[in-house]
N, C-alpha and C positions, 0 to 999 in steps of 0.2 A: 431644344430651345429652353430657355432657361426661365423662370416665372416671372422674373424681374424687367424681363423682356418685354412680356404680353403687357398690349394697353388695353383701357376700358375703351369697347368702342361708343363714341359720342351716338347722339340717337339721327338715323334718319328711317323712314317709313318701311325701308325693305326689309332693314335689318330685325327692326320693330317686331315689323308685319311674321318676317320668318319664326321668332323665337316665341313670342306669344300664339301662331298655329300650334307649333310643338307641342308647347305644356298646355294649350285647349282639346286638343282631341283626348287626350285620355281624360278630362275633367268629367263630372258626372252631369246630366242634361242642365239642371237646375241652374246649374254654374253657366251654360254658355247662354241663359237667357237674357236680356237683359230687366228684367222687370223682377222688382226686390217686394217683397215683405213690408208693410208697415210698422215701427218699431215703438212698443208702447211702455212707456215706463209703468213698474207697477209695485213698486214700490222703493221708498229712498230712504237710507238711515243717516245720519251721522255720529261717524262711531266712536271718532277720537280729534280734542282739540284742549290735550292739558299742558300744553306747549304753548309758549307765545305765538312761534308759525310752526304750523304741520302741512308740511306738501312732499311731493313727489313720489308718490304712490306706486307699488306692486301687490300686485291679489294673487295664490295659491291654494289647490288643494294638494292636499299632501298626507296621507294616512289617515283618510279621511275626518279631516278638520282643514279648514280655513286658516291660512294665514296670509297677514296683511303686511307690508313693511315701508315707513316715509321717513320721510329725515323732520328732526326735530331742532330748532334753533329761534336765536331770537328775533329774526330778519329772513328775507327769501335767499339773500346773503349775508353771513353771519360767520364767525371765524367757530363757532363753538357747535358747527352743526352733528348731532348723535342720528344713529339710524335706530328707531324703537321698533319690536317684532311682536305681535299681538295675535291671537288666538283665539277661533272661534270654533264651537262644532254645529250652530245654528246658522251665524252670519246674523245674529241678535243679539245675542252680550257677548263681549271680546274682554281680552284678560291680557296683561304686557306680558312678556315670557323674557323678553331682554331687550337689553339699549348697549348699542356698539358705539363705543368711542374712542378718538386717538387725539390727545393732548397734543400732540403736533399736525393737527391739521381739522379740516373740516368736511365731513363725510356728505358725499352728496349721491342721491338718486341711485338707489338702489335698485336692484332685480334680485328678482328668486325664479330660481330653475331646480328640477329634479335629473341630479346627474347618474351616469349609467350604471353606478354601483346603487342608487338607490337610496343615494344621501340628498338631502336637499341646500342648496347651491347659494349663498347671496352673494352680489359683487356690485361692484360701487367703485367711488372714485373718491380719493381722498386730494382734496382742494388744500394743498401742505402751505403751512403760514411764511411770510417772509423768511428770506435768509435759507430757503432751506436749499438744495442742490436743484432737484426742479420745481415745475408749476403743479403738475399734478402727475399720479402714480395708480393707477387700476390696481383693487385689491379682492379678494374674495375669501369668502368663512365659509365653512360645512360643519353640519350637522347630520345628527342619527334622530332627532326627535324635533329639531327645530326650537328647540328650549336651549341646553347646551350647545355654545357652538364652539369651534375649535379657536385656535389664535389664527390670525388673518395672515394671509397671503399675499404677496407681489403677485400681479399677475402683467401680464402685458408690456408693451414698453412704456417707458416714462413718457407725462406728456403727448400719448395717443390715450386716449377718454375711451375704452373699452365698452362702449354703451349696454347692452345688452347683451347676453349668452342664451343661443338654443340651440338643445339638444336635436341632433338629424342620425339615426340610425348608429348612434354610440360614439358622435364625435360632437363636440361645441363650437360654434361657428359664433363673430362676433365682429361686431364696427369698430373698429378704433377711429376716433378723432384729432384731430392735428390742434393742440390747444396752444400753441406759442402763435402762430400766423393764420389759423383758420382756413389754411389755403386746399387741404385735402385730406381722406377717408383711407382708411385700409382694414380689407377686408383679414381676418386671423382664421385658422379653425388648433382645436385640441385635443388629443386622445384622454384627457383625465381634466379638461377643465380649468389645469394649473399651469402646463407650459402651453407657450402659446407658438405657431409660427406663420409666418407669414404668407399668404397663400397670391393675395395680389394688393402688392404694396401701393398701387396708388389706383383707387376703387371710381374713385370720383373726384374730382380737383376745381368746380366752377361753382362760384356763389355760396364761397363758406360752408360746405357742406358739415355735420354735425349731426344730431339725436337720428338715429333710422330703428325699424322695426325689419325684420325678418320672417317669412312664409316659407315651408317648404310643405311642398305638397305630394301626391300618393305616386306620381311619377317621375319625383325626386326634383323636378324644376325647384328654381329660390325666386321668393320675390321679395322686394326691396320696399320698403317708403322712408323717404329721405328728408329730415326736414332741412332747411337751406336757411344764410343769413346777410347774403348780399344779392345786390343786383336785382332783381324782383321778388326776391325772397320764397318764390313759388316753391314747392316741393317736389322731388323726383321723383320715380316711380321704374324701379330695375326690374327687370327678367335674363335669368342665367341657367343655364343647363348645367349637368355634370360636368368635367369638376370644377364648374362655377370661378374659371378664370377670365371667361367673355361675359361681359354684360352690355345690355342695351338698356338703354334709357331714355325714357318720356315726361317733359315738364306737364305736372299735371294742374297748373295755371292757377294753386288757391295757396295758398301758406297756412302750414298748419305746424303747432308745437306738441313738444313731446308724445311722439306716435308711437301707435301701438297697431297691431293688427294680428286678426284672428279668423282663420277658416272655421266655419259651421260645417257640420257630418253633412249636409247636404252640399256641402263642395264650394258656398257662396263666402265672400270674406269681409268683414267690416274692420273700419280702420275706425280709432278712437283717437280725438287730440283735441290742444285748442285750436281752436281758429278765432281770426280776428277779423275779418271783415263785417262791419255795423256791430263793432264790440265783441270784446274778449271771451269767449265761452268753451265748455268745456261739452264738445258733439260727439256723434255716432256717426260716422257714412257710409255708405258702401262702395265698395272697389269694383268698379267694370274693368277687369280684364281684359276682355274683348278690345274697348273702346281705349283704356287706360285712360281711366276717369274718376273722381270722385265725387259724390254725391253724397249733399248735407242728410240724414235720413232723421235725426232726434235730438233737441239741442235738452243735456241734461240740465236743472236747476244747477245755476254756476257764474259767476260774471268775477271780472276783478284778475285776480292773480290765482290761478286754478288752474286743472289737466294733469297731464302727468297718469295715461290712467292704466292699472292691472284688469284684462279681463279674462274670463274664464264660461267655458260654456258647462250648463250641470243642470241635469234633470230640464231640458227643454227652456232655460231661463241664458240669460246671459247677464251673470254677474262683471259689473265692472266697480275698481274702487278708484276714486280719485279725488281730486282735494280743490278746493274754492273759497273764495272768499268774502263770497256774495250776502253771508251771514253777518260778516264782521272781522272777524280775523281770521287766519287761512284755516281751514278744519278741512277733517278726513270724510267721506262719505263714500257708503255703498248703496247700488242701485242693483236692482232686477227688472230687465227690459224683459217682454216678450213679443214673438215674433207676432205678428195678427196675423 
């Protein structure tokens, strides 16, 4: 059978019920509970706002130093948008290291991954100005220090929005988006990061699907959160096993913007984004697996035009960095939550 064949299967309760057993028995106890941790912020910087707007954030460590990377322009859309890459080895004073830019187009929303040779990874999407052949082109840089980075790369096909790259046992798996009609997701994976192929060309196809984050976990299961732009705007919530050409899926009834999601060493997984219901804010929730649920757990200092956030867990804290505008004009900010 050929992969272009295989559809996603739509969600109902068996199928659900079947693929979320699976990847719960091997989880570790913590994870099948349902009762979370209280999440306390405990401390907030703002690191960087020498830009008119700074949004769209990714947080890494990487040889051990921090880096942080958002796009820089005059507007949340702006033709002139740069991605600046800044350096910390506290996560207290940061330093620019470089600003990527392409004269024909405008860079948006960046990610940093560390790929399996041990380079660290950005990719992005360049939003190409009128007149040009298409709407948009997925690109990526690599680096040996994260200061130098090489000339950018094509990566993905034109006009699928490459959202995110993570590394699973020495291959990159990735979202592409459907940016001329919004109509559907396709899921890529890569042996080096730079070619990419098609693993199942129509992922998800109801409600504008768009921005997702990606989980794989110790049993090798993927999990999805999908954020959505039609129809009730709700977000989705995938579970796939090996080789992650079936997926099931559960509307998980809240809308949230640019998602991110991260499993804790004790096996529990919080998703970060906006959400908008009683205003724009920039949360922490936690994911019931079990249940396929989310749950508000910490709304960080944020209102306005903000989210977009990179987190990382280190030394029992969980850094997240993400951008708001609750201040005034959009600025970068890092937090450290800790669990209670």
């Amino acid at each position: 059978m050929s992969i272009h064949s295989l559809k996603p299967m739509t969600f109902n309760l068996a199928n659900y019920l079947l693929l979320a057993t699976c990847l719960l028995t091997q989880l570790l106890p913590q994870a099948l509970s349902r009762t979370t941790a209280a999440l306390t912020l405990v401390e907030l910087r703002r690191i960087w706002d020498a830009a008119p707007h700074n949004a769209f954030t990714d947080l890494i460590r990487f040889r051990n130093q921090w880096f942080c990377v958002f796009r820089e322009g005059k507007g949340h859309v702006s033709s002139d948008g740069s991605l600046r890459v800044i350096v910390s080895r506290d996560g207290a004073s940061w330093t620019s290291v470089a600003l990527l830019s392409d004269p024909a187009a405008d860079l948006r929303d960046p990610k940093l991954s560390i790929s399996k040779n041990q380079r660290l990874m950005l990719n992005a999407a360049a939003a190409l100005h009128p007149g040009a052949e298409f709407k948009h082109q997925s690109v990526a840089w690599l680096s040996r220090d994260g200061v130098v980075w090489d000339s950018p790369l094509k990566i993905g096909e034109p006009n699928l929005w490459l959202w995110r790259v993570v590394w699973h046992r020495g291959i990159a798996y990735g979202i592409g988006y459907d940016t001329i009609a919004a109509r559907f997701i396709r899921l890529y994976s890569s042996k080096d990061g730079i070619q990419y192929r098609s693993l199942v060309p129509t992922l998800f196809e109801n409600g504008r699907p768009n921005e997702s984050a990606l989980v794989f976990l110790p049993d090798k299961s993927c999990l999805c959160l999908l954020r959505r732009e039609g129809g009730s705007s709700s977000a989705q919530f995938g579970v796939s096993r090996p080789p992650y050409l079936q997926w099931a899926w559960k509307d998980l009834g809240m809308r949230i913007g640019g998602p991110q999601l991260i499993r804790l060493p004790d096996g529990r997984l919080i998703a970060g984004g906006r959400l908008y219901e009683g205003g724009a804010r920039m949360s922490l929730m936690w994911l019931d697996v079990s249940e396929g649920r989310l749950t508000e757990a910490l709304k960080l200092p944020s209102g306005g035009d903000c989210s977009y956030p990179g987190m990382v867990w280190h030394k029992s804290l969980l850094w997240i960095s993400y951008y708001s505008s609750h201040e005034g004009k959009a600025s970068i900010y890092l937090a450290k939550v800790r669990l209670d």
